[in-house]
Biopython code that builds the backbone (N, CA, C, O; Angstrom):
import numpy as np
from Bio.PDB.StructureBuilder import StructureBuilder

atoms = [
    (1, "UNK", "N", (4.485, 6.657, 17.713)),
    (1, "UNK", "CA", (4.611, 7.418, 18.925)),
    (1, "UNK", "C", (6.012, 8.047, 18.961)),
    (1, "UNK", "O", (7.029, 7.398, 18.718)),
    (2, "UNK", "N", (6.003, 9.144, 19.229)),
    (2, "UNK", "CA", (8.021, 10.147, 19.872)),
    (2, "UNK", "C", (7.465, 10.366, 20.988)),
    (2, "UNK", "O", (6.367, 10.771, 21.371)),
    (3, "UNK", "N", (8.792, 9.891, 21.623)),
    (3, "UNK", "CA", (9.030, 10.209, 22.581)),
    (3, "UNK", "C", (9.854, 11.089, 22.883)),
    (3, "UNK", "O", (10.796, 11.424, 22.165)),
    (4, "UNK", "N", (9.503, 11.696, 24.310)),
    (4, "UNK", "CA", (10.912, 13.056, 24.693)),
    (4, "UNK", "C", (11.008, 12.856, 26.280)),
    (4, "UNK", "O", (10.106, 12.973, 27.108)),
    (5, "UNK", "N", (12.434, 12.502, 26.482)),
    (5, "UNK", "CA", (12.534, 12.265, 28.137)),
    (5, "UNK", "C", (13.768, 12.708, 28.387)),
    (5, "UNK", "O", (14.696, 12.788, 27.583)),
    (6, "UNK", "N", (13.756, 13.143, 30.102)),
    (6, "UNK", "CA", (14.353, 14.090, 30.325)),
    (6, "UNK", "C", (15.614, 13.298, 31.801)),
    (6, "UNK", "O", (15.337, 12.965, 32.953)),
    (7, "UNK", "N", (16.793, 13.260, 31.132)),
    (7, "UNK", "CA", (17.226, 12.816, 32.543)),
    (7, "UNK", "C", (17.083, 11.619, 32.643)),
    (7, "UNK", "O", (17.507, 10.965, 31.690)),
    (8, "UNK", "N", (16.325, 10.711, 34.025)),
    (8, "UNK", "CA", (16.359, 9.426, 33.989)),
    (8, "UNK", "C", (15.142, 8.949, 33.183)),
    (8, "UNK", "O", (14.866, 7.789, 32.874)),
    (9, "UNK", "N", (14.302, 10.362, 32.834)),
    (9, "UNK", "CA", (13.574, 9.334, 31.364)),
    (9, "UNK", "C", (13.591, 9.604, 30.404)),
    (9, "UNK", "O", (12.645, 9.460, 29.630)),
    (10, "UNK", "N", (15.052, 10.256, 30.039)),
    (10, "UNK", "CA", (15.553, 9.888, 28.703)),
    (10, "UNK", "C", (16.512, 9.020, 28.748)),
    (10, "UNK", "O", (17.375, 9.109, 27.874)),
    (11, "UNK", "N", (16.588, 8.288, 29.448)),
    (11, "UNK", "CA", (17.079, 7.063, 29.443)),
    (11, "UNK", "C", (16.346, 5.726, 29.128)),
    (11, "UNK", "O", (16.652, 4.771, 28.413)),
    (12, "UNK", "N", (15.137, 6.029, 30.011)),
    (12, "UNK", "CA", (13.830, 5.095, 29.336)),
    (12, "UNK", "C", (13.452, 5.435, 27.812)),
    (12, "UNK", "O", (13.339, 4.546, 26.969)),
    (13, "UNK", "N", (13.338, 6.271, 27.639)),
    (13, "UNK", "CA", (13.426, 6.646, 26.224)),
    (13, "UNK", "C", (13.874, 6.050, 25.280)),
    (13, "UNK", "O", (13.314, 5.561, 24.299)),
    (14, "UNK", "N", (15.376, 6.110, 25.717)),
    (14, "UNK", "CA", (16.587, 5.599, 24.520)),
    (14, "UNK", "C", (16.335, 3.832, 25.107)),
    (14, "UNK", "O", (16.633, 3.021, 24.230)),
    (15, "UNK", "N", (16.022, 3.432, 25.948)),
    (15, "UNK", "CA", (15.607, 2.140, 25.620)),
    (15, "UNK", "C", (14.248, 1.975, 25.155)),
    (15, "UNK", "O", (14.350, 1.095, 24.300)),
    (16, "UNK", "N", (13.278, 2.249, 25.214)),
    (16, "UNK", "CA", (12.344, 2.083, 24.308)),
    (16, "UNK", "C", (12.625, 2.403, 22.790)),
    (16, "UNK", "O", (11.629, 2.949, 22.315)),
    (17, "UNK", "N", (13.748, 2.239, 21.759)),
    (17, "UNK", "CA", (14.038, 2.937, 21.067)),
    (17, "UNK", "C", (14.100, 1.441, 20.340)),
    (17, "UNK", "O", (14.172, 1.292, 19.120)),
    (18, "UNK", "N", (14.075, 0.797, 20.919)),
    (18, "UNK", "CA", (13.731, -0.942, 20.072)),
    (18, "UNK", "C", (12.556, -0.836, 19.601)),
    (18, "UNK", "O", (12.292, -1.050, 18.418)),
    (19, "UNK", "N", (11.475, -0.395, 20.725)),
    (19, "UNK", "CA", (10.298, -0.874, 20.461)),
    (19, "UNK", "C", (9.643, -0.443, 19.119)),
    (19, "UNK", "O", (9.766, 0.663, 18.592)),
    (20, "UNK", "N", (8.898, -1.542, 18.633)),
    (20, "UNK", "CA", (8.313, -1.315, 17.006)),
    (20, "UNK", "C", (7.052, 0.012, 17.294)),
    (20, "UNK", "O", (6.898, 0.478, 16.165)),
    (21, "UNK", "N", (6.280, 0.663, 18.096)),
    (21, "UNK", "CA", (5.556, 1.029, 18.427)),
    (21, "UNK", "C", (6.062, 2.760, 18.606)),
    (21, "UNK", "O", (5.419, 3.767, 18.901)),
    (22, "UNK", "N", (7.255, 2.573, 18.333)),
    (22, "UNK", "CA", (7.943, 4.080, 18.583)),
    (22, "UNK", "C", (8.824, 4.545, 17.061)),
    (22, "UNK", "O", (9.711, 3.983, 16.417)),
    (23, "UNK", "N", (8.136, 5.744, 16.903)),
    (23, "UNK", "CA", (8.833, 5.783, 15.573)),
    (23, "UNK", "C", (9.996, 7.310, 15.857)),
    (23, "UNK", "O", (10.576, 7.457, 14.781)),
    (24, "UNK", "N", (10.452, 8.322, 16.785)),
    (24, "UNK", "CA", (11.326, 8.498, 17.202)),
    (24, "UNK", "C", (11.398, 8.961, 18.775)),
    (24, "UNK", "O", (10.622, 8.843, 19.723)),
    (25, "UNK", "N", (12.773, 9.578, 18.591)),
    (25, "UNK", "CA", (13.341, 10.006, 20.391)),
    (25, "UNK", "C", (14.024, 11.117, 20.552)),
    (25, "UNK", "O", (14.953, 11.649, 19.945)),
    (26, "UNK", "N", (13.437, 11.354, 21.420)),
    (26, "UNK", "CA", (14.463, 12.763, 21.559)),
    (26, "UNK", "C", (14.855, 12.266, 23.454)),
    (26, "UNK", "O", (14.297, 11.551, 24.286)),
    (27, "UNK", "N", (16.059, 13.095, 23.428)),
    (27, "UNK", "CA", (16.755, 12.154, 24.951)),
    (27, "UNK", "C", (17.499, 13.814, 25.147)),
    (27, "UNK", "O", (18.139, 14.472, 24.327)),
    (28, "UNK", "N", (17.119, 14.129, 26.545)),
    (28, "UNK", "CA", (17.678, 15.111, 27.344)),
    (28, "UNK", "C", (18.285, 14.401, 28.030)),
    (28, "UNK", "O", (17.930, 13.377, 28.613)),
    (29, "UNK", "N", (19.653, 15.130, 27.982)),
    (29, "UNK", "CA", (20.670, 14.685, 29.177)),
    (29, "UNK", "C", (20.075, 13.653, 29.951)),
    (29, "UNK", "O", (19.338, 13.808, 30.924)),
    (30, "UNK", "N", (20.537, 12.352, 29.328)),
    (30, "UNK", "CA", (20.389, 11.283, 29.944)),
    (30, "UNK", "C", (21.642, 9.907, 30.396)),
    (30, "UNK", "O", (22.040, 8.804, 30.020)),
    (31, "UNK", "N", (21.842, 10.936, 31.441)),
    (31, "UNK", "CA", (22.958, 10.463, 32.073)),
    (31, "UNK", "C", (23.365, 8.861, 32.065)),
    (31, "UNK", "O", (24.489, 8.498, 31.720)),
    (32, "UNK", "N", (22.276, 7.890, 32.506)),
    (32, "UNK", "CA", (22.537, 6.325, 32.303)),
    (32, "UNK", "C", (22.842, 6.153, 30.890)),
    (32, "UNK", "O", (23.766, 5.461, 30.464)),
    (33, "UNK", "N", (22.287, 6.601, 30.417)),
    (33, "UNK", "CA", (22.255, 5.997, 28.847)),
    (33, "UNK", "C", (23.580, 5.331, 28.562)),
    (33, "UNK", "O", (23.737, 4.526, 27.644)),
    (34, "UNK", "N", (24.473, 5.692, 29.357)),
    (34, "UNK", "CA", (26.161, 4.825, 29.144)),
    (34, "UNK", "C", (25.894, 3.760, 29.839)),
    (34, "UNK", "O", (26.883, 3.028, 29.883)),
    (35, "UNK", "N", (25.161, 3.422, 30.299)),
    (35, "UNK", "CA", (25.283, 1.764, 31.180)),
    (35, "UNK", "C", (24.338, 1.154, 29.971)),
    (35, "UNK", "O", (24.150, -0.057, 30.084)),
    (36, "UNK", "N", (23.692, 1.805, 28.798)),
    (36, "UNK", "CA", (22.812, 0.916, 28.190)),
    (36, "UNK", "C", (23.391, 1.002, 26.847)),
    (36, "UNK", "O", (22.516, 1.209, 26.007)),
    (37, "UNK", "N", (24.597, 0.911, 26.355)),
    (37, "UNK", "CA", (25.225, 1.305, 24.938)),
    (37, "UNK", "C", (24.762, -0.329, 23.966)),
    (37, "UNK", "O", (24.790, -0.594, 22.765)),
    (38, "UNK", "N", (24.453, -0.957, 24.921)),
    (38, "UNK", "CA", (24.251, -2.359, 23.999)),
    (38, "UNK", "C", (23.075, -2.253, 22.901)),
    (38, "UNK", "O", (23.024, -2.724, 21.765)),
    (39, "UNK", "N", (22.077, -1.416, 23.681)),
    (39, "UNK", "CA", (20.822, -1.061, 23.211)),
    (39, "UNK", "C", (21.375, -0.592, 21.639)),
    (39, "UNK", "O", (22.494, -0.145, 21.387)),
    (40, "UNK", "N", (19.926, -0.899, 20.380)),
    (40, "UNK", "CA", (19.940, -1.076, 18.942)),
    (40, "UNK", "C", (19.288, -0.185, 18.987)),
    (40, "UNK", "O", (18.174, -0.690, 19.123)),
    (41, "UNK", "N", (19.144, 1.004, 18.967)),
    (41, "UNK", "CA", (18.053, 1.679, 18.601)),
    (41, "UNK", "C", (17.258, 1.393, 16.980)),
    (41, "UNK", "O", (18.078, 1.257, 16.072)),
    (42, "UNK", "N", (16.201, 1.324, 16.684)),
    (42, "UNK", "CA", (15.549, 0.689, 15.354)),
    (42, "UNK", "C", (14.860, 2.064, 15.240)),
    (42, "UNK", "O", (13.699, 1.770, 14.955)),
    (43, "UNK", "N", (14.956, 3.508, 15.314)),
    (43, "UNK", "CA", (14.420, 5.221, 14.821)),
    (43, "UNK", "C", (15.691, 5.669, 15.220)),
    (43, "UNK", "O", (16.726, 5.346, 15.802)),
    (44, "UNK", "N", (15.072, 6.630, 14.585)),
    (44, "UNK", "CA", (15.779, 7.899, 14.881)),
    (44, "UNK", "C", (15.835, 8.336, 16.335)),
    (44, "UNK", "O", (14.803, 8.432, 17.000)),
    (45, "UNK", "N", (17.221, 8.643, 16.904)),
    (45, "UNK", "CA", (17.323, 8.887, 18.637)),
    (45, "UNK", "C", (18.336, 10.136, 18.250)),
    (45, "UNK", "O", (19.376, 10.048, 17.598)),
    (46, "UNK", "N", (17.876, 11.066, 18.704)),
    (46, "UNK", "CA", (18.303, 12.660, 18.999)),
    (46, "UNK", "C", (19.092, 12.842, 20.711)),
    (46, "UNK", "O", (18.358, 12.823, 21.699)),
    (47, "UNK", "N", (20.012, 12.943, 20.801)),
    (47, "UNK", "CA", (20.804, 13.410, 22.398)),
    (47, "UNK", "C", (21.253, 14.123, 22.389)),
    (47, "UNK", "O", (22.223, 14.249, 21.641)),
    (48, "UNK", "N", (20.907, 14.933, 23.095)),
    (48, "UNK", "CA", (21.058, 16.105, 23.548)),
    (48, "UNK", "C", (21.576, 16.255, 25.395)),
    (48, "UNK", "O", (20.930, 16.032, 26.419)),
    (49, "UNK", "N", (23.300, 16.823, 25.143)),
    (49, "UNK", "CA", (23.866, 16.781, 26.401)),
    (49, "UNK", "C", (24.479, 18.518, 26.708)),
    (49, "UNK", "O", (25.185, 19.253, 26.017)),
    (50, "UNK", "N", (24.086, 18.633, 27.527)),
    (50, "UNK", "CA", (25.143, 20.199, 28.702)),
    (50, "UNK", "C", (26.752, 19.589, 28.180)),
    (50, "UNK", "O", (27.216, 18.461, 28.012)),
    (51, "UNK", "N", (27.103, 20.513, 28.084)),
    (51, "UNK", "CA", (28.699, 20.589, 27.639)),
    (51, "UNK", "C", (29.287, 20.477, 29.199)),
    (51, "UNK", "O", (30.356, 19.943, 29.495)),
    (52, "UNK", "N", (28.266, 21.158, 30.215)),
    (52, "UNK", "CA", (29.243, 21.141, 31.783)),
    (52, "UNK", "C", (28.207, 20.146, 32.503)),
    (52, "UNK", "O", (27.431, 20.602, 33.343)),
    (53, "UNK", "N", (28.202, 19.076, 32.240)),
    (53, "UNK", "CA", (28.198, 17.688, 32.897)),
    (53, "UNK", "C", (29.012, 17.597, 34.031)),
    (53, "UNK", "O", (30.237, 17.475, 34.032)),
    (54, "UNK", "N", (28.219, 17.665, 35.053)),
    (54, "UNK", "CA", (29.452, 17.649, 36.723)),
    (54, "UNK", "C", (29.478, 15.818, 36.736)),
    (54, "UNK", "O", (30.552, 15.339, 37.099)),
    (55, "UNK", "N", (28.731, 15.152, 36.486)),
    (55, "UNK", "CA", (28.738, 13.577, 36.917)),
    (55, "UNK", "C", (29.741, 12.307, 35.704)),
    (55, "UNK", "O", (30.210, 11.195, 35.945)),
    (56, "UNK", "N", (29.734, 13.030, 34.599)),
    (56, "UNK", "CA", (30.014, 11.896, 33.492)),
    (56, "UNK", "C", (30.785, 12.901, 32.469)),
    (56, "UNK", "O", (31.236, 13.957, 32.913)),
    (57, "UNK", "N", (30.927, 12.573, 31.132)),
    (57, "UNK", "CA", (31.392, 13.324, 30.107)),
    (57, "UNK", "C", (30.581, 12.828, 29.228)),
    (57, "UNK", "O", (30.253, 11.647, 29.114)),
    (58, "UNK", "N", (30.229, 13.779, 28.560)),
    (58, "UNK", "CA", (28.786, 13.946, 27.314)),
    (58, "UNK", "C", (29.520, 13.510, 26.169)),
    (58, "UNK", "O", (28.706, 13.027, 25.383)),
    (59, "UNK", "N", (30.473, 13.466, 25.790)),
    (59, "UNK", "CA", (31.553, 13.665, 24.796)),
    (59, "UNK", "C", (32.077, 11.838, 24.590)),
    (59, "UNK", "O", (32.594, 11.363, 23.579)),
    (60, "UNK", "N", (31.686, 10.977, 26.091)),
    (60, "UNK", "CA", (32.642, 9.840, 25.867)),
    (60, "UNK", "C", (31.168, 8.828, 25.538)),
    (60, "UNK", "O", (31.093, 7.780, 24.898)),
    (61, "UNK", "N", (30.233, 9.505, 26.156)),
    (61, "UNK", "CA", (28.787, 8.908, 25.008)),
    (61, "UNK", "C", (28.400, 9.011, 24.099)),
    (61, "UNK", "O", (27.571, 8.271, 23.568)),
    (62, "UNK", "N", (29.131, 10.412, 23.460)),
    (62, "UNK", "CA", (29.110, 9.677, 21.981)),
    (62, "UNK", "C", (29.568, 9.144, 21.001)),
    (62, "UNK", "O", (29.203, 8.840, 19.865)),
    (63, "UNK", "N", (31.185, 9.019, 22.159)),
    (63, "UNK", "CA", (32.075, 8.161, 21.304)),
    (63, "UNK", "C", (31.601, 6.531, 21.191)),
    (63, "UNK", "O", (31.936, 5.717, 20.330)),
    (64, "UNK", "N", (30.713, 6.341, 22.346)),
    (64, "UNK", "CA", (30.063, 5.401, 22.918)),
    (64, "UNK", "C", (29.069, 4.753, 21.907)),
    (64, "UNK", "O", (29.061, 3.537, 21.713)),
    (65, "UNK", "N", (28.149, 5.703, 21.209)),
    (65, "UNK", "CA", (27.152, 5.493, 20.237)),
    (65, "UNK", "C", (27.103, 5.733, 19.096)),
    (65, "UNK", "O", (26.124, 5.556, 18.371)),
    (66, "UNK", "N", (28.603, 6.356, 18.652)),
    (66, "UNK", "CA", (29.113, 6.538, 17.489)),
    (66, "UNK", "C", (28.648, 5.816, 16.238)),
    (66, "UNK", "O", (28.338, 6.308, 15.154)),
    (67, "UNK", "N", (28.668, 4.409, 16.657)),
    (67, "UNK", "CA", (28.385, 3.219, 15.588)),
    (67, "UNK", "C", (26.996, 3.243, 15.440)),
    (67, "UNK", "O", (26.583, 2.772, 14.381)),
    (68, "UNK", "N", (26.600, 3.448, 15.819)),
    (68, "UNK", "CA", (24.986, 3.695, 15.475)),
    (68, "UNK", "C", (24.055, 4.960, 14.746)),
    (68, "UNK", "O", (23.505, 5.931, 15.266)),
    (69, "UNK", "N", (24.110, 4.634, 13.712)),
    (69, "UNK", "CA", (23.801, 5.809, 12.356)),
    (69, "UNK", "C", (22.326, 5.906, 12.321)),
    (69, "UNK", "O", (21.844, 6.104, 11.206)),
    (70, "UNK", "N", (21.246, 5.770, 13.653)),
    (70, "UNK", "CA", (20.116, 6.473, 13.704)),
    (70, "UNK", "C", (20.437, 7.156, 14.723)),
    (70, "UNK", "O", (19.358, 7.644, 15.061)),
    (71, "UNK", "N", (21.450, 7.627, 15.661)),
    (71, "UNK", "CA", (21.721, 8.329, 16.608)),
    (71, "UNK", "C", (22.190, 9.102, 16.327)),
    (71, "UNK", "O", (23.253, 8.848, 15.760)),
    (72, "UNK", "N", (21.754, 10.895, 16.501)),
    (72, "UNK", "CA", (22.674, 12.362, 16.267)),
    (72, "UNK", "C", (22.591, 12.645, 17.927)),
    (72, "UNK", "O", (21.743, 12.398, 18.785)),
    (73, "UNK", "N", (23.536, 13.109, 17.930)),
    (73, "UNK", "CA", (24.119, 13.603, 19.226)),
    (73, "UNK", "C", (24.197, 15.327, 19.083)),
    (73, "UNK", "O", (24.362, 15.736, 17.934)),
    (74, "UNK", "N", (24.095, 16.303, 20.122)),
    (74, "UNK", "CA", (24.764, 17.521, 20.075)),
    (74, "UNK", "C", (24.824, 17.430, 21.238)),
    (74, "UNK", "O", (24.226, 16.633, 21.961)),
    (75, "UNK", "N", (25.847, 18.567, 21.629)),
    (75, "UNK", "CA", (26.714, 18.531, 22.814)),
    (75, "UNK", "C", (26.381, 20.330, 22.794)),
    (75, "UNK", "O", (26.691, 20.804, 21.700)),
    (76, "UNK", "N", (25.896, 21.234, 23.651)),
    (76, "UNK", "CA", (25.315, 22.656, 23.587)),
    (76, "UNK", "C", (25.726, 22.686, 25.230)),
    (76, "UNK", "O", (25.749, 21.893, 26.171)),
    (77, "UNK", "N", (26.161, 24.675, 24.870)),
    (77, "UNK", "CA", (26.447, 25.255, 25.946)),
    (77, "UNK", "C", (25.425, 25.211, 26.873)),
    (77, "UNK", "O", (24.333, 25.672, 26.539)),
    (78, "UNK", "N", (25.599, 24.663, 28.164)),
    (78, "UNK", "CA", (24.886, 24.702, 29.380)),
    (78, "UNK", "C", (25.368, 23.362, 30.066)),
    (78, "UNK", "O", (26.333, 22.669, 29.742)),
    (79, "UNK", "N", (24.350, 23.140, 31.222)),
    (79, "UNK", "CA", (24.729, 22.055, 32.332)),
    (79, "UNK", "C", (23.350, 21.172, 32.258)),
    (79, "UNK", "O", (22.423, 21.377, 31.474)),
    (80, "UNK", "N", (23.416, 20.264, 33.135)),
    (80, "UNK", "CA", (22.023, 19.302, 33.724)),
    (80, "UNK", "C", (21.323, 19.817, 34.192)),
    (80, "UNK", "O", (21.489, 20.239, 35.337)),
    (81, "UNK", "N", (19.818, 20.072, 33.236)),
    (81, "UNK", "CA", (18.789, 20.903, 33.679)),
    (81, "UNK", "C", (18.681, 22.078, 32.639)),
    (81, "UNK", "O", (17.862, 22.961, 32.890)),
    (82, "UNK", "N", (19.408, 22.164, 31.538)),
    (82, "UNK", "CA", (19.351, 22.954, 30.827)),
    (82, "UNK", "C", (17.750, 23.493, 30.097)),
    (82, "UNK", "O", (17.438, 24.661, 29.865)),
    (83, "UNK", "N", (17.054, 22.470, 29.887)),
    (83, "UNK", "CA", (15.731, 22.254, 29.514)),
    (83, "UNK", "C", (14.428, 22.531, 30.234)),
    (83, "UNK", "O", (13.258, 22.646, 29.868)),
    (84, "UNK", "N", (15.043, 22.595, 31.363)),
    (84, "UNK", "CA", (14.113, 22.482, 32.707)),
    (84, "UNK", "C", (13.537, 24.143, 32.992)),
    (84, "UNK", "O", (14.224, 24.795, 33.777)),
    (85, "UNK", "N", (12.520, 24.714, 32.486)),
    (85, "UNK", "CA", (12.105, 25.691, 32.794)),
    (85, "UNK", "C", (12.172, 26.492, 34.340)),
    (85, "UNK", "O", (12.127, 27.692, 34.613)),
    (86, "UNK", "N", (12.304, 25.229, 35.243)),
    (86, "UNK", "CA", (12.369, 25.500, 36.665)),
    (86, "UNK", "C", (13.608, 25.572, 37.667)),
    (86, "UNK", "O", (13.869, 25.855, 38.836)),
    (87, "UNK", "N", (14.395, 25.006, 36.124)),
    (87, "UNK", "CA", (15.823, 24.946, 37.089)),
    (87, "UNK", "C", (16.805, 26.151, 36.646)),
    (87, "UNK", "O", (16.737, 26.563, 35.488)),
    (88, "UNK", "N", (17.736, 26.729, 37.583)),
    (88, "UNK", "CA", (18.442, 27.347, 37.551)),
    (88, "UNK", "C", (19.158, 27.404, 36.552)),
    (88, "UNK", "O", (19.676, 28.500, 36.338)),
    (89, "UNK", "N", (19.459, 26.244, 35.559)),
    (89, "UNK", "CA", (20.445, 26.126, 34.690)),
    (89, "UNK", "C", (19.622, 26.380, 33.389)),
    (89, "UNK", "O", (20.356, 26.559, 32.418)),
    (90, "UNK", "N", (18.050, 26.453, 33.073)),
    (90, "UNK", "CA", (17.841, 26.687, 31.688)),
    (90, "UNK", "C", (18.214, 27.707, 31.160)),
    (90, "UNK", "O", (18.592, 28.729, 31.734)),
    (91, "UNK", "N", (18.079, 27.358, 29.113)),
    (91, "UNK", "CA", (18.759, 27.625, 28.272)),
    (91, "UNK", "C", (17.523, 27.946, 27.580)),
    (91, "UNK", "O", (17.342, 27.148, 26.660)),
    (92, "UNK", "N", (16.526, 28.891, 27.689)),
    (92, "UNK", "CA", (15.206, 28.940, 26.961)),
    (92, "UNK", "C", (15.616, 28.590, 25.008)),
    (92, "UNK", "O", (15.335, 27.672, 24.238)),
    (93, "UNK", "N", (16.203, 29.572, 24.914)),
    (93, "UNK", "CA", (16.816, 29.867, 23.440)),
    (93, "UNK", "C", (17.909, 28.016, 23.193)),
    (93, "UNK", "O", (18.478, 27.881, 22.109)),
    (94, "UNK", "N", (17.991, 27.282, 23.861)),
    (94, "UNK", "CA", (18.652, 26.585, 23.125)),
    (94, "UNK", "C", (17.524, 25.232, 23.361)),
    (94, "UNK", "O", (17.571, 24.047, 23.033)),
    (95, "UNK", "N", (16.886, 25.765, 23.827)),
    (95, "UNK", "CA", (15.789, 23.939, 24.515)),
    (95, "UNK", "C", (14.453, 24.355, 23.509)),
    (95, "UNK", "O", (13.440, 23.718, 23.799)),
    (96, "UNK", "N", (14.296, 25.353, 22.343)),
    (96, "UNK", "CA", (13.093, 25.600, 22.125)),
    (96, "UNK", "C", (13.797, 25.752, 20.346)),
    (96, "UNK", "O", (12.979, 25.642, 19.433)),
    (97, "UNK", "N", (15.122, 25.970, 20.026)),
    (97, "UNK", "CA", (15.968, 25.558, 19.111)),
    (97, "UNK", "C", (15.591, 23.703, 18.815)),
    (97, "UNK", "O", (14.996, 23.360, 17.794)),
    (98, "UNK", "N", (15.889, 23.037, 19.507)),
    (98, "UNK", "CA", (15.842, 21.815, 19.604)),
    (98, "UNK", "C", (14.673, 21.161, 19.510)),
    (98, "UNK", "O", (14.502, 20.098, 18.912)),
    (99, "UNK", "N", (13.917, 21.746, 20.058)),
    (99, "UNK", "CA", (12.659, 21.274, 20.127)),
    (99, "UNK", "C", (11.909, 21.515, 19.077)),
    (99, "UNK", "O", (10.847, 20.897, 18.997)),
    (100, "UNK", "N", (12.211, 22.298, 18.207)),
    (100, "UNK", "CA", (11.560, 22.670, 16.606)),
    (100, "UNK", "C", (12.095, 22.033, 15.375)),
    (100, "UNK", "O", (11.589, 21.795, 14.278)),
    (101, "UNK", "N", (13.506, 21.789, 15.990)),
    (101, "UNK", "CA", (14.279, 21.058, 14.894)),
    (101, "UNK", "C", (13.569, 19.901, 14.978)),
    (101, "UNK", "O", (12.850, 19.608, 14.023)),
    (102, "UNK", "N", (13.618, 19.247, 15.842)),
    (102, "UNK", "CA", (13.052, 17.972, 16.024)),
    (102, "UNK", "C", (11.654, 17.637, 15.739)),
    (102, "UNK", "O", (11.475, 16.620, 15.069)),
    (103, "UNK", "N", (10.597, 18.323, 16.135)),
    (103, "UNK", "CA", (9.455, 18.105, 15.602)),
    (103, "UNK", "C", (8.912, 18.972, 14.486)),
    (103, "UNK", "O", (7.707, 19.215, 14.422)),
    (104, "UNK", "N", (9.547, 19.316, 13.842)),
    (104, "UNK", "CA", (9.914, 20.357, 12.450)),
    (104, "UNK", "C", (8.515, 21.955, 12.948)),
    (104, "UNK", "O", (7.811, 22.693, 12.260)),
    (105, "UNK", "N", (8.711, 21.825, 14.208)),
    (105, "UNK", "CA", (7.260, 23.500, 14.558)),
    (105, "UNK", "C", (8.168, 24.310, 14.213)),
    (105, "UNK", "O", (9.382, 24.183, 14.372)),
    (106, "UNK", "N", (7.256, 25.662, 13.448)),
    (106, "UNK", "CA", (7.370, 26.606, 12.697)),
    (106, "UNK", "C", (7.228, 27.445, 13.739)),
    (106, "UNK", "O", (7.262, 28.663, 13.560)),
]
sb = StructureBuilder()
sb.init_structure("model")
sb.init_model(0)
sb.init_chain("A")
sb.init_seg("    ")
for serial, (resi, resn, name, xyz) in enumerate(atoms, 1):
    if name == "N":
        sb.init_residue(resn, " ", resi, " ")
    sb.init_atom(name, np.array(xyz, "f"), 0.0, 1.0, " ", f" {name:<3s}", serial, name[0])
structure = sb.get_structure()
């Protein structure tokens, strides 16, 4: 199973990232994910953060998860909600970039 969650469920996400039943993750701006750095991820976990983060710094989570070599991080121009077709802040061209890399669509 991959998963893709957005916000507070890419936070559920990146903790389900133990589970044997999940083979990867993709994590939109998922702001908690710093209260859960203990978490092992056992796949591949993809994060993806807004460079203009009004609540936290995108930058000190991944100094945060650094040690963990199934985790790639990018840090891309935009804010919270970048992904969000409905919100003011999407990034069509950078959330559909990502989204191909990741599930290798042509």
């Amino acid at each position: 199973m991959q998963l893709v969650g957005f916000s507070v469920g890419a936070t559920v996400a990146w903790l389900c990232s133990e589970h044997p039943a999940v083979q990867k993750v993709l994590c939109f701006y998922g702001s908690r994910i710093r209260s859960y750095t203990n978490v092992i991820p056992k796949v591949p976990v993809q994060m993806v953060f807004g460079k203009n983060e009004k609540a936290f710094s995108p930058e000190n989570v991944r100094i945060g998860l650094n040690e963990y070599t199934l985790v790639t991080f990018e840090i891309v121009e935009g804010a919270h909600g970048f992904a969000n077709l409905y919100n003011q802040m999407y990034r069509e061209q950078t959330t559909k970039r990502v989204l191909q890399q990741w599930f290798d669509l042509k």
